[in-house]
N, CA and C atoms as an extended XYZ file, in Angstrom:
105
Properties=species:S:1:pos:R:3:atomname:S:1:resname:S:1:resid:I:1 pbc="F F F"
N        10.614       17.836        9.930 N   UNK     1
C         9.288       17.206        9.910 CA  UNK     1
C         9.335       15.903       10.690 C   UNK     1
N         8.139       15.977       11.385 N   UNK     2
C         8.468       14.588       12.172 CA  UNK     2
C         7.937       13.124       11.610 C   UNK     2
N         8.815       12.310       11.794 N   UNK     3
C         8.763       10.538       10.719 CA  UNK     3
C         7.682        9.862       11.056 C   UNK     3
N         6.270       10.665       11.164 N   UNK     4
C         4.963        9.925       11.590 CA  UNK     4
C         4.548        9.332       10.778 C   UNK     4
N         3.550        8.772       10.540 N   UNK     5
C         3.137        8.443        9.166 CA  UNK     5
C         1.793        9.127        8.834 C   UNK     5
N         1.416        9.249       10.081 N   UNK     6
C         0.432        9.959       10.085 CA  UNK     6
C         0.131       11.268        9.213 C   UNK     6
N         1.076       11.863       10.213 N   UNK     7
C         1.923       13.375       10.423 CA  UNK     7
C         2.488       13.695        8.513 C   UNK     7
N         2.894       12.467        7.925 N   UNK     8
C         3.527       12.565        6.812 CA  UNK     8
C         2.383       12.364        5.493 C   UNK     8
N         1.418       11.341        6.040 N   UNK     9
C         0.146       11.410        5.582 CA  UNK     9
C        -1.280       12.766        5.205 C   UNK     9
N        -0.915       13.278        5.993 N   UNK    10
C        -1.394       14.712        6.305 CA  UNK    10
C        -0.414       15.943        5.508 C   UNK    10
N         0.671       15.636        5.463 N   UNK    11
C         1.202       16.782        5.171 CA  UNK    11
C         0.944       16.488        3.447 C   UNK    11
N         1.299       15.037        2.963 N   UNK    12
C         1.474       15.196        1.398 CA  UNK    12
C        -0.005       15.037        0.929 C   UNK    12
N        -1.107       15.220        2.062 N   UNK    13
C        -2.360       15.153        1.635 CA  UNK    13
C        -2.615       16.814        1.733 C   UNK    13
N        -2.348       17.834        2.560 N   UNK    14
C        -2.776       19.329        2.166 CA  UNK    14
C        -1.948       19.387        0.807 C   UNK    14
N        -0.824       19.140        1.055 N   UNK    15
C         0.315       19.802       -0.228 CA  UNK    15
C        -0.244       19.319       -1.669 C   UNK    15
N        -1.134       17.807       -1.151 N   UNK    16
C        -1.632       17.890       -3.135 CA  UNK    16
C        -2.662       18.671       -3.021 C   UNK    16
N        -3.441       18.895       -2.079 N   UNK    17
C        -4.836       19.865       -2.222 CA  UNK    17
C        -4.371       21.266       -2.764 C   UNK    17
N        -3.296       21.785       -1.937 N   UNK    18
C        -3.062       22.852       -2.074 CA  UNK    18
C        -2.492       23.208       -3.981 C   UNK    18
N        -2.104       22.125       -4.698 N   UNK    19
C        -1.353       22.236       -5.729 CA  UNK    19
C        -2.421       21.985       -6.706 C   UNK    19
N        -3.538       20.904       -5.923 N   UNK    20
C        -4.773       21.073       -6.483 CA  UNK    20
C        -5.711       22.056       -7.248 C   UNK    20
N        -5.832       23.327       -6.326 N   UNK    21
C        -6.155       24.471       -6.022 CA  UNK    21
C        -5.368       25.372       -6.825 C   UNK    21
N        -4.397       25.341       -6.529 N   UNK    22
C        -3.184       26.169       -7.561 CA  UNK    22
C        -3.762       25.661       -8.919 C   UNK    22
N        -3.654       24.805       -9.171 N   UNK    23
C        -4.331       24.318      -10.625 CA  UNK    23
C        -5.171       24.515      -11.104 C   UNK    23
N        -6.209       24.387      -10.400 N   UNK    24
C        -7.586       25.033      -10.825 CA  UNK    24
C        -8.068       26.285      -11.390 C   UNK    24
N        -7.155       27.125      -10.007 N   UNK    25
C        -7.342       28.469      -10.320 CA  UNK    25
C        -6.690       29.311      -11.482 C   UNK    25
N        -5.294       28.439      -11.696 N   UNK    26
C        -4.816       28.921      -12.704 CA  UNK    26
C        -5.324       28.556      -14.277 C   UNK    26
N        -6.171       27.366      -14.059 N   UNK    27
C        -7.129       27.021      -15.041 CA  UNK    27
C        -8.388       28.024      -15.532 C   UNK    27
N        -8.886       28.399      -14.581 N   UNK    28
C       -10.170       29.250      -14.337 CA  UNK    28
C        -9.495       30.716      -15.469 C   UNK    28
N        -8.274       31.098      -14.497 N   UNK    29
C        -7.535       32.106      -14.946 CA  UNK    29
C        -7.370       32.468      -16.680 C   UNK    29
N        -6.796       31.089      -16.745 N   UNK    30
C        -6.915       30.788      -18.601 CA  UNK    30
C        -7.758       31.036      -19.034 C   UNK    30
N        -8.943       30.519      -18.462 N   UNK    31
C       -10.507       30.259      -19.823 CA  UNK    31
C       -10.613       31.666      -19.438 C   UNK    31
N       -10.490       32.483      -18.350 N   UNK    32
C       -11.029       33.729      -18.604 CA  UNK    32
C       -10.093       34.396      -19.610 C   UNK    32
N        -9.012       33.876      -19.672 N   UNK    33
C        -8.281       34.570      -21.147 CA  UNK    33
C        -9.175       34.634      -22.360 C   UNK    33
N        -9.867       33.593      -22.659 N   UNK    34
C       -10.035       32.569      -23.639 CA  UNK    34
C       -11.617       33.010      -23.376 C   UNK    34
N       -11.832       33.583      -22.955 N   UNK    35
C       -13.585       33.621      -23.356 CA  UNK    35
C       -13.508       35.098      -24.162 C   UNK    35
């Protein structure tokens, strides 16, 4: 990975979205247990 800050800015900004997302959905996932 290259030592941008930019570049490094961007990356740990998709990676929380993406874990974001993971979360959610696996949230969603639950309550549909649960209804």
């Amino acid at each position: 990975l290259v030592d941008d800050p930019s570049v490094t800015c961007i990356y740990k900004y998709s990676l929380s979205l993406s874990l974001h997302n993971l979360a959610e959905s696996w949230q969603s996932e639950v309550a549909l247990l649960y209804i």
